[in-house]
C-alpha positions as protocol buffer text, in pm:
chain_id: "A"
residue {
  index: 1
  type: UNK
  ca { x: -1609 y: -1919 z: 1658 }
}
residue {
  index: 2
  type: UNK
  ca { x: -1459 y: -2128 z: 1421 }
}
residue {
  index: 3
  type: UNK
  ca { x: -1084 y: -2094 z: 1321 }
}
residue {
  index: 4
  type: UNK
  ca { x: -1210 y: -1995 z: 979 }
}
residue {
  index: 5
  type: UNK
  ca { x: -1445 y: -1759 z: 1129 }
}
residue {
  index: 6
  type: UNK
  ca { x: -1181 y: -1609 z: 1344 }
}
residue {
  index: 7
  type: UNK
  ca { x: -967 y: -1573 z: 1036 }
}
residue {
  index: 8
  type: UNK
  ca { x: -1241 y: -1390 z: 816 }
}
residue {
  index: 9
  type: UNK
  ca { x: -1307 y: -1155 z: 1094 }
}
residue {
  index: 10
  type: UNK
  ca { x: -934 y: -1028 z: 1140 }
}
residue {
  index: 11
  type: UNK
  ca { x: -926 y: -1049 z: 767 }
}
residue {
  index: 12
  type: UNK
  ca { x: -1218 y: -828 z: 760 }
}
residue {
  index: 13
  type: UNK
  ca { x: -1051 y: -602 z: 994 }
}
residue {
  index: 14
  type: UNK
  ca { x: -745 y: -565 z: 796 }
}
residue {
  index: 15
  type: UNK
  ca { x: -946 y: -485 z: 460 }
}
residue {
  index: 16
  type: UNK
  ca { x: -1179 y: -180 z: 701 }
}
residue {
  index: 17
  type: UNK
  ca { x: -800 y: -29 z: 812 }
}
residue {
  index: 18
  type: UNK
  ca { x: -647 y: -47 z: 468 }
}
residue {
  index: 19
  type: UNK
  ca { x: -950 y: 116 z: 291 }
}
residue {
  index: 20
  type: UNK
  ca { x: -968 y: 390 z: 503 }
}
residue {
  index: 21
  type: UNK
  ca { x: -584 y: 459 z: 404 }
}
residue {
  index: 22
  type: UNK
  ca { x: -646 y: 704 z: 149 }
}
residue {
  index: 23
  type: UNK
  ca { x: -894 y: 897 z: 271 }
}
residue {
  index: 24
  type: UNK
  ca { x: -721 y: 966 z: 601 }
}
residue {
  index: 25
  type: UNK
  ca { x: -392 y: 996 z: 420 }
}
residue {
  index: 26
  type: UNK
  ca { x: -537 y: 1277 z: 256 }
}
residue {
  index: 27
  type: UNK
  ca { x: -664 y: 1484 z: 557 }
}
residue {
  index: 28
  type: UNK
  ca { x: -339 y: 1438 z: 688 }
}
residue {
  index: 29
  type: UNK
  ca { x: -111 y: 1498 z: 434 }
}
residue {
  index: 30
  type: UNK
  ca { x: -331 y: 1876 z: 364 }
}
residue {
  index: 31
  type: UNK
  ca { x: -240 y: 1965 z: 759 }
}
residue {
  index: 32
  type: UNK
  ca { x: 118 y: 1834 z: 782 }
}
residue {
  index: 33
  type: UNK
  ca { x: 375 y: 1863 z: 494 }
}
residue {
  index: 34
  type: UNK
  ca { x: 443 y: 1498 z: 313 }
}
residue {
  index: 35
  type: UNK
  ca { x: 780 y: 1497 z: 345 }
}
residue {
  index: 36
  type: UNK
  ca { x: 790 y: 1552 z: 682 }
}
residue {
  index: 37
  type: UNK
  ca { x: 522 y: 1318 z: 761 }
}
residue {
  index: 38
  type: UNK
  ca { x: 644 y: 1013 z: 566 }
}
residue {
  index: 39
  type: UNK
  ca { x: 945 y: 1026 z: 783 }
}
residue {
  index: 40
  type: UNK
  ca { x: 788 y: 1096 z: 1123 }
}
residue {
  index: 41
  type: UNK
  ca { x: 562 y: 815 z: 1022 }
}
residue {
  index: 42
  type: UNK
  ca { x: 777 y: 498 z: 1008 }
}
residue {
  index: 43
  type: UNK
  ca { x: 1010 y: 643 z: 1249 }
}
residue {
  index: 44
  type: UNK
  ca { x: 740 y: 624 z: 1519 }
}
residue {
  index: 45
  type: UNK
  ca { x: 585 y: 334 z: 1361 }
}
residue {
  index: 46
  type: UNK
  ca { x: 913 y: 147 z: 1367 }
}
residue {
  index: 47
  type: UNK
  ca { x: 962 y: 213 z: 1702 }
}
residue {
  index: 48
  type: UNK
  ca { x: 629 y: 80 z: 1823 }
}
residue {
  index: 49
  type: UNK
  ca { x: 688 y: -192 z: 1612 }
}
residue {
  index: 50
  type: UNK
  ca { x: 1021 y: -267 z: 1737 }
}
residue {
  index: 51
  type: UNK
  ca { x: 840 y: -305 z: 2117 }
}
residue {
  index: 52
  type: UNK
  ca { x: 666 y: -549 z: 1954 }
}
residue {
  index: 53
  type: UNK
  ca { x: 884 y: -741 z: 1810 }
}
residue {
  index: 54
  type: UNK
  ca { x: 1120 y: -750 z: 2099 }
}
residue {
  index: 55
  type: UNK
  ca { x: 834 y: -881 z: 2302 }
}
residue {
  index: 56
  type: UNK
  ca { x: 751 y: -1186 z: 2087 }
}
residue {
  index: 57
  type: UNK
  ca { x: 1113 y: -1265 z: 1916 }
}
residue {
  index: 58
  type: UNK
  ca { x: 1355 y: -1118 z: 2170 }
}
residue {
  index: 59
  type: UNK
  ca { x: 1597 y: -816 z: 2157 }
}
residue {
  index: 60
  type: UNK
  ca { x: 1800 y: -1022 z: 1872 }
}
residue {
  index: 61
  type: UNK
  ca { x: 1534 y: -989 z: 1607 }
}
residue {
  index: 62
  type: UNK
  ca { x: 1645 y: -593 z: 1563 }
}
residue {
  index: 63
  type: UNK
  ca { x: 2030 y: -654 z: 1490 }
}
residue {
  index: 64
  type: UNK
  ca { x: 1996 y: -784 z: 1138 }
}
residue {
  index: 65
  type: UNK
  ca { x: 2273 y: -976 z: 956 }
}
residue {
  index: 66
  type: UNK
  ca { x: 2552 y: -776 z: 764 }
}
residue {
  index: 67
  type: UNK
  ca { x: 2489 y: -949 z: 431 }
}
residue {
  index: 68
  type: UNK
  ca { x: 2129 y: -814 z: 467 }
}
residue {
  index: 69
  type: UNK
  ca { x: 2194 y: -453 z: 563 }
}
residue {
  index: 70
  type: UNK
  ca { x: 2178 y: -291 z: 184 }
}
residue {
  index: 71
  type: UNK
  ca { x: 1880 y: -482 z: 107 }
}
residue {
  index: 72
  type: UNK
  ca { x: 1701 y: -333 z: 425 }
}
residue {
  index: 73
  type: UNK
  ca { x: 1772 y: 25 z: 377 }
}
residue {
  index: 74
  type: UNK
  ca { x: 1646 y: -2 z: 5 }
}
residue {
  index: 75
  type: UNK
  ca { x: 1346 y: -209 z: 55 }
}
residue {
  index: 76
  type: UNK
  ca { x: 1317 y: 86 z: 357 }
}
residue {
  index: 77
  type: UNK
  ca { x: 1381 y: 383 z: 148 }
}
residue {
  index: 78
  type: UNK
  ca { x: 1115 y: 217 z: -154 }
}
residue {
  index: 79
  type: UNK
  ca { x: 866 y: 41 z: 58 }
}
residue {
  index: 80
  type: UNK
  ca { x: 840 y: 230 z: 325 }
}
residue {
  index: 81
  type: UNK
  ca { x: 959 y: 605 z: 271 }
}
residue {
  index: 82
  type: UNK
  ca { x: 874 y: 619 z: -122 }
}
residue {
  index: 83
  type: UNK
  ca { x: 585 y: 439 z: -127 }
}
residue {
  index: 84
  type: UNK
  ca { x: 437 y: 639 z: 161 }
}
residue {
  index: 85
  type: UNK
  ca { x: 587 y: 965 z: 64 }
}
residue {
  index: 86
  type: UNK
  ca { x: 440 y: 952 z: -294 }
}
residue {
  index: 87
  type: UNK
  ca { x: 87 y: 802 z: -199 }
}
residue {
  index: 88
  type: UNK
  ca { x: 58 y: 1106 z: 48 }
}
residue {
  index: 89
  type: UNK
  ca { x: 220 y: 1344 z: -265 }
}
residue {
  index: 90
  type: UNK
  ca { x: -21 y: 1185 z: -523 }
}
residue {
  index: 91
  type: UNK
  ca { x: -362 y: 1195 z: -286 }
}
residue {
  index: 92
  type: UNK
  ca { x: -312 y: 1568 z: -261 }
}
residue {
  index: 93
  type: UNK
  ca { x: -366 y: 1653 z: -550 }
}
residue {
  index: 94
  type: UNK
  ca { x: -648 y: 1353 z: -661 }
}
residue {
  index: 95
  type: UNK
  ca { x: -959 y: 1192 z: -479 }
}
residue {
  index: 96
  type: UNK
  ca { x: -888 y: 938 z: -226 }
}
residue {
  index: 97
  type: UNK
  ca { x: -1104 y: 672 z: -357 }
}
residue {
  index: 98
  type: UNK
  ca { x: -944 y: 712 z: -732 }
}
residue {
  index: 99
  type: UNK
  ca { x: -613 y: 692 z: -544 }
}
residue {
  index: 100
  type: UNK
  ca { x: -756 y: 366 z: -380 }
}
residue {
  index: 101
  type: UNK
  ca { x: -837 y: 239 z: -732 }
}
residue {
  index: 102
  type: UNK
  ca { x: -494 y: 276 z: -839 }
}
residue {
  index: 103
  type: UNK
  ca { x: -313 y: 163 z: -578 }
}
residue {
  index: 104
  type: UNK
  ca { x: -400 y: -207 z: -580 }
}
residue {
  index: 105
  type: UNK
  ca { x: -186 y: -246 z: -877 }
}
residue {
  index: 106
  type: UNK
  ca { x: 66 y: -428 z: -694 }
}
residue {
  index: 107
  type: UNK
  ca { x: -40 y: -814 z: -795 }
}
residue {
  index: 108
  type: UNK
  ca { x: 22 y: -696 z: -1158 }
}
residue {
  index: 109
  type: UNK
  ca { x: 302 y: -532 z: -1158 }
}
residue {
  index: 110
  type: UNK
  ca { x: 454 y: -802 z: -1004 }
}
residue {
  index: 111
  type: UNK
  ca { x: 374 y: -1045 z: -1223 }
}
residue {
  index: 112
  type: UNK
  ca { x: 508 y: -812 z: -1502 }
}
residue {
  index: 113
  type: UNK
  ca { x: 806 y: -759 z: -1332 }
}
residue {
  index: 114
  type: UNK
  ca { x: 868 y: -1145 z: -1327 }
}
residue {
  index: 115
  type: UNK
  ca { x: 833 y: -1178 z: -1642 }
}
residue {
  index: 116
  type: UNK
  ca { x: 1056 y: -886 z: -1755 }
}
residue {
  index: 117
  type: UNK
  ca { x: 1301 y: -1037 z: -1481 }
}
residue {
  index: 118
  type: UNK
  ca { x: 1261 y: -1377 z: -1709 }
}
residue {
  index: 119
  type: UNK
  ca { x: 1298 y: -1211 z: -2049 }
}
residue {
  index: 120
  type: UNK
  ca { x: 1021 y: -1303 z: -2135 }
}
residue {
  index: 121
  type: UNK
  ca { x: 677 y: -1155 z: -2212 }
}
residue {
  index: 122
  type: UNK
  ca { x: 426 y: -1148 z: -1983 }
}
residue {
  index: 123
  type: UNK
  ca { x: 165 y: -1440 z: -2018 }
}
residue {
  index: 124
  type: UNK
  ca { x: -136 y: -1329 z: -2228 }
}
residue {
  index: 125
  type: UNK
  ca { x: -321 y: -1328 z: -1905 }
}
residue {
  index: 126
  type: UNK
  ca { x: -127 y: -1129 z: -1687 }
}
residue {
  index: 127
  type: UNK
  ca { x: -157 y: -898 z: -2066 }
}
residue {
  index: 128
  type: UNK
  ca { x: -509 y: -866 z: -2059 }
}
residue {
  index: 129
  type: UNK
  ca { x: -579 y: -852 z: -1665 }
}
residue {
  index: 130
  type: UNK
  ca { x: -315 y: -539 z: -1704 }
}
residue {
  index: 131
  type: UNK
  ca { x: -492 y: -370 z: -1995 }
}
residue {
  index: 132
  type: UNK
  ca { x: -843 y: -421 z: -1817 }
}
residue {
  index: 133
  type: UNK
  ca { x: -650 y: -273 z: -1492 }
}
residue {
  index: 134
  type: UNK
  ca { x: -537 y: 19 z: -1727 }
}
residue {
  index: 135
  type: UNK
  ca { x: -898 y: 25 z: -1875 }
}
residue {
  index: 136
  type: UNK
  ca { x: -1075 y: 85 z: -1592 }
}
residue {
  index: 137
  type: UNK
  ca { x: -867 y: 325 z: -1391 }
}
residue {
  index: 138
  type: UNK
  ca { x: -877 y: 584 z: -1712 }
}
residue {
  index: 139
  type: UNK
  ca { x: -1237 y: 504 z: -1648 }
}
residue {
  index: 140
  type: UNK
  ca { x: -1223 y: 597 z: -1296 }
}
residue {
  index: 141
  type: UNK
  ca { x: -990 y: 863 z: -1232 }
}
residue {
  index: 142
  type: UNK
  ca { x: -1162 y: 1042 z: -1592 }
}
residue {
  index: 143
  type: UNK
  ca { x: -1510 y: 950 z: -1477 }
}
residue {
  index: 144
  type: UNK
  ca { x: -1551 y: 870 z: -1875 }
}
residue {
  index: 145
  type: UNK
  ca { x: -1413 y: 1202 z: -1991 }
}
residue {
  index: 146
  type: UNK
  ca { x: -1066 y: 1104 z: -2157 }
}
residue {
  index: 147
  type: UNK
  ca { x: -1040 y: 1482 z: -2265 }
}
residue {
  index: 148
  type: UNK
  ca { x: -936 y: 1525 z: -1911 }
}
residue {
  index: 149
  type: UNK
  ca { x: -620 y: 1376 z: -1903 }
}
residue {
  index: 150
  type: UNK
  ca { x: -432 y: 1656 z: -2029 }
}
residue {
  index: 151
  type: UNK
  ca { x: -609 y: 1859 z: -1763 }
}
residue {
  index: 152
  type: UNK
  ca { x: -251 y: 1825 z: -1530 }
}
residue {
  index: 153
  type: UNK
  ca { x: -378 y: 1864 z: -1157 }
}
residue {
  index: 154
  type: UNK
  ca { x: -518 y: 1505 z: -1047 }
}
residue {
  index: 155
  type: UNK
  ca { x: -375 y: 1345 z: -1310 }
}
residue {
  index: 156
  type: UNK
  ca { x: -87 y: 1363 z: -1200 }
}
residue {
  index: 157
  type: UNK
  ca { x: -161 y: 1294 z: -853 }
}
residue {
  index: 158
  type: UNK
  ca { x: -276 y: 942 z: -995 }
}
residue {
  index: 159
  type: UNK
  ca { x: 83 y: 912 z: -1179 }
}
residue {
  index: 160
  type: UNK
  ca { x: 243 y: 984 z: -813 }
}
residue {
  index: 161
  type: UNK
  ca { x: -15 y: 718 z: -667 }
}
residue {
  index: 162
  type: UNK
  ca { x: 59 y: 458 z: -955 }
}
residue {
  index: 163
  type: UNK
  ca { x: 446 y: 533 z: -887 }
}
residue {
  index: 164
  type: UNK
  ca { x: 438 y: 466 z: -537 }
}
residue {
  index: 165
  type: UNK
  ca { x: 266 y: 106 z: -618 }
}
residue {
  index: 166
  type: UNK
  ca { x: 555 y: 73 z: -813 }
}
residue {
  index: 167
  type: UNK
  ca { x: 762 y: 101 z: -483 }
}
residue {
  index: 168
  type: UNK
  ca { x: 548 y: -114 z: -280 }
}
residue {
  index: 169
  type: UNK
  ca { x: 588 y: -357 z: -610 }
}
residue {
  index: 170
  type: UNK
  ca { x: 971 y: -364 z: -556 }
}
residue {
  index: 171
  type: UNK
  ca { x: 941 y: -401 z: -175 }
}
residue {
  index: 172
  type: UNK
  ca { x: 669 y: -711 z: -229 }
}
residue {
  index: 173
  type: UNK
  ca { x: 924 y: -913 z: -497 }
}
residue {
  index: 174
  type: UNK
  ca { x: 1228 y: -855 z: -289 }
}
residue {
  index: 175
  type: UNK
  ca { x: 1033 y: -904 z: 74 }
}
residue {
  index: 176
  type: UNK
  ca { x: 979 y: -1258 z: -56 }
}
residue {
  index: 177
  type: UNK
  ca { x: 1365 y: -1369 z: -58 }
}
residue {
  index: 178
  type: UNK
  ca { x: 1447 y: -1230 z: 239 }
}
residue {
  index: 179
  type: UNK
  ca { x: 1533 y: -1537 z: 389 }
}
residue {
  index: 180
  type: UNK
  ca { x: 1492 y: -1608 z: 787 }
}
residue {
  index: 181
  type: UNK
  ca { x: 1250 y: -1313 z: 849 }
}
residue {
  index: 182
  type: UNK
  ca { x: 881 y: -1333 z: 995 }
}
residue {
  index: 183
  type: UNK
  ca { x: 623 y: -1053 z: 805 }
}
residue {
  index: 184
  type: UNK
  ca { x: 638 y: -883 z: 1117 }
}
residue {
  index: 185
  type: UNK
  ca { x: 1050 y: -851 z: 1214 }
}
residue {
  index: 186
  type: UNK
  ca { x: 1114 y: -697 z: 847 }
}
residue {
  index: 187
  type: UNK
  ca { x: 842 y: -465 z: 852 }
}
residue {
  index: 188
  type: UNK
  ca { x: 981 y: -315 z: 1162 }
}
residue {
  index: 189
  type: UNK
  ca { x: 1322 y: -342 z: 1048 }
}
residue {
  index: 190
  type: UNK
  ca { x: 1208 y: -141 z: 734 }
}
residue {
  index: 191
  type: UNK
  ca { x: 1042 y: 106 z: 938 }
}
residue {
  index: 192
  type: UNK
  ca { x: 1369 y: 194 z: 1153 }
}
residue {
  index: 193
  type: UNK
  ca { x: 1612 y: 155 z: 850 }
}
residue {
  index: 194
  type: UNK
  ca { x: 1355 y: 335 z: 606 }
}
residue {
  index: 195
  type: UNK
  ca { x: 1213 y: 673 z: 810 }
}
residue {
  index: 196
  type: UNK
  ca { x: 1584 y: 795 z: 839 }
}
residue {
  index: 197
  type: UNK
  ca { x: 1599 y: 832 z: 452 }
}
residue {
  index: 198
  type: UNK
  ca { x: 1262 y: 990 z: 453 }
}
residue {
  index: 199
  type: UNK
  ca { x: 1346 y: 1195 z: 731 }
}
residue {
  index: 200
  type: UNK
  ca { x: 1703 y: 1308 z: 546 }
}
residue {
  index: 201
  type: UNK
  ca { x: 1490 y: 1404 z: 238 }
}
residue {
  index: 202
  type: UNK
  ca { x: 1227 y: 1632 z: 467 }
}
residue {
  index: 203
  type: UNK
  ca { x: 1544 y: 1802 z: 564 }
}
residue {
  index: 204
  type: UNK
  ca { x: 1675 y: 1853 z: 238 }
}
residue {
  index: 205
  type: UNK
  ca { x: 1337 y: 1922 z: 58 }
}
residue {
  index: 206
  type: UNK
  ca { x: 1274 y: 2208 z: 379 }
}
residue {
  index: 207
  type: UNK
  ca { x: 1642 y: 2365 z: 273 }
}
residue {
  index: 208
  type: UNK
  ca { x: 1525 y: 2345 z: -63 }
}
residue {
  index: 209
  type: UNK
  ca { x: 1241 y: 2554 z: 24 }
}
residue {
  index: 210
  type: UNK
  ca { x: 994 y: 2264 z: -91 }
}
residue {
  index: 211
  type: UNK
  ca { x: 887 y: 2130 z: 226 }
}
residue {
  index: 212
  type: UNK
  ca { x: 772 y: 2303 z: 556 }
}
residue {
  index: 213
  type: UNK
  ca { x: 856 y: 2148 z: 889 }
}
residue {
  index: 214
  type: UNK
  ca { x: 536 y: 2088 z: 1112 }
}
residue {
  index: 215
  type: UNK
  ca { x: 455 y: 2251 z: 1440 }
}
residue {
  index: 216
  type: UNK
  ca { x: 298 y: 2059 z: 1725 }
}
residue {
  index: 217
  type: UNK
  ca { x: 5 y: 2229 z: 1711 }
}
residue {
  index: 218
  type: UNK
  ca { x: -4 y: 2172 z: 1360 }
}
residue {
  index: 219
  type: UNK
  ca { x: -118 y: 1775 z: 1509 }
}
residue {
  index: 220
  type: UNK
  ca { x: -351 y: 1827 z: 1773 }
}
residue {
  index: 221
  type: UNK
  ca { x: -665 y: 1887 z: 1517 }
}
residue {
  index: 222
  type: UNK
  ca { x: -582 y: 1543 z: 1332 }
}
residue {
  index: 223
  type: UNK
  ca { x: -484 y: 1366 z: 1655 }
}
residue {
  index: 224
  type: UNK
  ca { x: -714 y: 1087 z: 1563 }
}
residue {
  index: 225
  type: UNK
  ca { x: -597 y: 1059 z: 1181 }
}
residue {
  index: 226
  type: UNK
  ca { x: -249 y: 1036 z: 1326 }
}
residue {
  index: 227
  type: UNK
  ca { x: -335 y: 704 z: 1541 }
}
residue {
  index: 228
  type: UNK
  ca { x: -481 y: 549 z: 1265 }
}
residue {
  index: 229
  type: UNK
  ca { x: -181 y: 620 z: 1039 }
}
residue {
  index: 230
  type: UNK
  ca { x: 105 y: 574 z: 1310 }
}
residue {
  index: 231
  type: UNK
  ca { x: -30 y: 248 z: 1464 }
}
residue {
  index: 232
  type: UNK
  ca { x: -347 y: 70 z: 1305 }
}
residue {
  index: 233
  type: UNK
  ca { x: -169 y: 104 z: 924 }
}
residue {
  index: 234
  type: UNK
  ca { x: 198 y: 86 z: 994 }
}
residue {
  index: 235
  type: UNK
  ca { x: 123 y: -195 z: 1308 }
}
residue {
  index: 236
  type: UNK
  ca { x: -198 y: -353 z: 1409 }
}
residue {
  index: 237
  type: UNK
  ca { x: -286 y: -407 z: 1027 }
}
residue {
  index: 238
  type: UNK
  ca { x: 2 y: -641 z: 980 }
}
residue {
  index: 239
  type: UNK
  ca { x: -106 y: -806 z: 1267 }
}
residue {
  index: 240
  type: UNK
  ca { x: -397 y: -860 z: 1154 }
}
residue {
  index: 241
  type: UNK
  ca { x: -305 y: -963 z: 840 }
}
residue {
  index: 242
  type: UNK
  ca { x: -85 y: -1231 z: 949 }
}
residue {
  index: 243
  type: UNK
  ca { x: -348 y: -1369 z: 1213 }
}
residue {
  index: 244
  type: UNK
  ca { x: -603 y: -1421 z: 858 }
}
residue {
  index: 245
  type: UNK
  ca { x: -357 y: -1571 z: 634 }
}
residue {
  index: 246
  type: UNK
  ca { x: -253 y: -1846 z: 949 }
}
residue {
  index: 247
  type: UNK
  ca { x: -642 y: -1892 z: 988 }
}
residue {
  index: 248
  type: UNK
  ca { x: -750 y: -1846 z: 607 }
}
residue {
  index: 249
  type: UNK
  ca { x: -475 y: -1911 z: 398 }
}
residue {
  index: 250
  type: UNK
  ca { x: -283 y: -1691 z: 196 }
}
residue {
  index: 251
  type: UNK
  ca { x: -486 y: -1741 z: -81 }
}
residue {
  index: 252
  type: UNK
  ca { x: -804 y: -1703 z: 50 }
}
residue {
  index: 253
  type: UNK
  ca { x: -674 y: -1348 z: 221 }
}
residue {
  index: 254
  type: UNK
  ca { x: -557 y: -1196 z: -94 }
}
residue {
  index: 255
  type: UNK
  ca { x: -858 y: -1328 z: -262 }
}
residue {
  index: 256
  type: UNK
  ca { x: -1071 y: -1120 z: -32 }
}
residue {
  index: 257
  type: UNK
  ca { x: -801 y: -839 z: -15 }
}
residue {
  index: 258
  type: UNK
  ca { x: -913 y: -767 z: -364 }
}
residue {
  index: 259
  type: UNK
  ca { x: -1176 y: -557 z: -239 }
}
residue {
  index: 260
  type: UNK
  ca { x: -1000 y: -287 z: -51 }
}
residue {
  index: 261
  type: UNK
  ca { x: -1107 y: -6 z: -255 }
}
residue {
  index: 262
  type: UNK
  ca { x: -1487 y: -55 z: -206 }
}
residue {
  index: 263
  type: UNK
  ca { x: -1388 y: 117 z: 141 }
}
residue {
  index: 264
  type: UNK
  ca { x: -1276 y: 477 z: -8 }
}
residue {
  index: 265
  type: UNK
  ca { x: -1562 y: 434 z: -230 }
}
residue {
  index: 266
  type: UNK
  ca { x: -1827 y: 354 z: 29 }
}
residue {
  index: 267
  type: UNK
  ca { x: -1671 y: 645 z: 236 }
}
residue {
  index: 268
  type: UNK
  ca { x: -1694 y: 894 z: -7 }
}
residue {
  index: 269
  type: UNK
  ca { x: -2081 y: 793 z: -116 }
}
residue {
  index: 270
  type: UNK
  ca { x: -2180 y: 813 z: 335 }
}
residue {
  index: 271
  type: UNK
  ca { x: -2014 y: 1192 z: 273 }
}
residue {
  index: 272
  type: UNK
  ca { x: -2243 y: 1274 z: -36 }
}
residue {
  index: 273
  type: UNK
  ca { x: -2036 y: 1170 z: -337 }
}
residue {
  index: 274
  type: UNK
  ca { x: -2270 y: 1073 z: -631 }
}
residue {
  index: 275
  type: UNK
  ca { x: -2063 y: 896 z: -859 }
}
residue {
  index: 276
  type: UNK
  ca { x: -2051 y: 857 z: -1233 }
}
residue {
  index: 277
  type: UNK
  ca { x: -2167 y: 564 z: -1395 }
}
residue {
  index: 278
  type: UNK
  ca { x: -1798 y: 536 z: -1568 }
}
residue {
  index: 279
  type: UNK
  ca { x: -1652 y: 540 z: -1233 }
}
residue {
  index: 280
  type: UNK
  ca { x: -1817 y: 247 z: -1098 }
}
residue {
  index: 281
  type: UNK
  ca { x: -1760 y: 80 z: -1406 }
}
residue {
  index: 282
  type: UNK
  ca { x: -1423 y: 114 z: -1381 }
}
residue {
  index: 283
  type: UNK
  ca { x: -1368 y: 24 z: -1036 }
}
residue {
  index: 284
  type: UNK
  ca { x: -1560 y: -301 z: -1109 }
}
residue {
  index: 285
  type: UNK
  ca { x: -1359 y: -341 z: -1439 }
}
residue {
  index: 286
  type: UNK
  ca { x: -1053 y: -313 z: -1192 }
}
residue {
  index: 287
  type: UNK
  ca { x: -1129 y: -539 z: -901 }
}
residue {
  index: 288
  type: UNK
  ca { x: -1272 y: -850 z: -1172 }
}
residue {
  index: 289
  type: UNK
  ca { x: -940 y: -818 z: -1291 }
}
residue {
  index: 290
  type: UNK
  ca { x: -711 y: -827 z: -1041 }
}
residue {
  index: 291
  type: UNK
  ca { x: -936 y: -1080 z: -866 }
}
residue {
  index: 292
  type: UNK
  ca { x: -933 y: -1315 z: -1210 }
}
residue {
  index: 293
  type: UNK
  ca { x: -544 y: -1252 z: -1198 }
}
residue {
  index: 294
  type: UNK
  ca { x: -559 y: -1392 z: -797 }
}
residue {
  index: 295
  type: UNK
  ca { x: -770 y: -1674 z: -952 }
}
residue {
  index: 296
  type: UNK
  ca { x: -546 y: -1745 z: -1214 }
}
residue {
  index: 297
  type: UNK
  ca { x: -190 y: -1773 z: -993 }
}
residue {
  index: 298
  type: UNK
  ca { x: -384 y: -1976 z: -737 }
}
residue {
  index: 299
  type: UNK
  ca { x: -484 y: -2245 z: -989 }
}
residue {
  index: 300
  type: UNK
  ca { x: -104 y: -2237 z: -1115 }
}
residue {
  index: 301
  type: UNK
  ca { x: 10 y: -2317 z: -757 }
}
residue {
  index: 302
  type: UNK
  ca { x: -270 y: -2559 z: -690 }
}
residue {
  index: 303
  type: UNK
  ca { x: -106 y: -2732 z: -1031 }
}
residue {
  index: 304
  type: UNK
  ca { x: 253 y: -2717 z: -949 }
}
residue {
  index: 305
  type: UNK
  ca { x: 170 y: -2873 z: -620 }
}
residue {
  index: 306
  type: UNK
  ca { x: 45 y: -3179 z: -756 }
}
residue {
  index: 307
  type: UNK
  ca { x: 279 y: -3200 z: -1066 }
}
């Protein structure tokens, strides 16, 4: 195999584990409270990951430098513990694929943010690819029936979804000047630093009567769901990811990347969904956007370069 070759495969493998996030995320956050398992989570996955790390950057990379330490615990308590605490909160209550649809947000609300950050307004682009984004997941999560958005229930499971791509928004723009740090040493340091907060609000939630700590038992039927979520998401995914974009490029991976939530989709249709015709419409509406957005910041960069 090619290098290129190699790099679409584990690309292709990364896109297959992050699709089926939702859906599993689902079964698992109806058996075990989300609370508790948002912080049981990326304690264990932070742990794992730490093994990891220690193997391929030495015992160092986990003692990170004073100046750095807020910035970890809140890029921790959003990106890890928030954004997985309200994705679990928000699929609950809404379908996983509509969840999916939602959730890749992240490339423009980032560019938003940037421009807010600028005082500025956001280019017309970024404008439009965020009204078409907004377009089409009305579209999806209302399967064309607007009326339903005063209907509470999923709706706001999609606001909990859409807030929690607002965390992994804040953890993607401040990741990137974090200074000295491969992909894979501050994910696991946002693991460790992050599942103690989420761990400290399972307790408090549980004393507030809102939460209900799990059982054992309460495992062992979604042993398998637990694996996926523990290891492939929170480790071998990032893995994987990083082994594409060296092979691929970055551009060419988020390019792809763009297609994640044909997975929930293509899940739910092998278990008997029949969808609406709005519903596809809208996930297409969604995907041609974000990928014309991609499209858009790649031929920016490809100008800067030579300028």
């Amino acid at each position: 195999m090619t290098a290129r070759s190699k790099g679409l495969f584990w690309l292709a493998v990364t896109i297959l584990i992050w699709g089926a996030y939702m859906p599993v995320g689902k079964v698992v956050s109806q058996a075990i409270d989300p609370y508790w398992i948002t912080g049981i989570r990326y304690l264990f996955s932070g742990l794992f990951l730490a093994i990891i790390v220690t193997a391929l950057e030495g015992p160092d990379a986990l003692i990170p430098p004073r100046k750095d330490l807020f910035w970890l615990i809140l890029l921790g308590a959003l990106g890890s513990a928030g954004f997985g605490l309200f994705s679990y909160l928000g699929v609950r209550l809404t379908r996983p694929e509509h969840a999916a649809a939602i959730s890749v947000m992240t490339p423009i609300n980032v560019a938003v943010w940037r421009a807010l950050e600028a005082r500025a307004l956001p280019p017309r682009n970024v404008v439009i690819a965020a009204i078409a984004v907004v377009g089409g997941a009305l579209l999806v999560v209302t399967r064309g029936d607007l009326t339903t958005l005063a209907s509470g229930g999923s709706m706001i499971g999609n606001l909990l979804v859409f807030i929690s791509s607002l965390c992994w928004s804040f953890y993607t723009i401040k990741a990137q000047t974090m200074v000295g740090y491969s992909a894979l040493r501050l994910t696991t340091l946002t693991c460790l630093l992050g599942a103690p907060v989420g761990l400290a609000l399972a307790f408090v939630m549980t004393g507030l009567g809102h939460a209900t700590p799990p059982h054992f038992a309460d495992f062992l039927p979604i042993w398998p769901q637990i694996i996926y979520l523990f290891i492939f998401v929170s480790a071998v995914s990032i893995i994987t990811w990083n082994l594409a974009v060296r092979l691929v490029g970055a551009q060419t991976a988020t390019l792809v990347s763009t297609f994640t939530p044909v997975i929930p989709f293509a899940w739910a249709a092998w278990g008997g969904r029949i969808f609406t015709l709005w519903e596809i419409v809208g996930v297409v509406v969604i995907m041609a956007a974000i990928l014309a957005h991609n499209l858009n910041e790649q031929r920016k960069a490809r100008a800067l370069r030579v300028a």
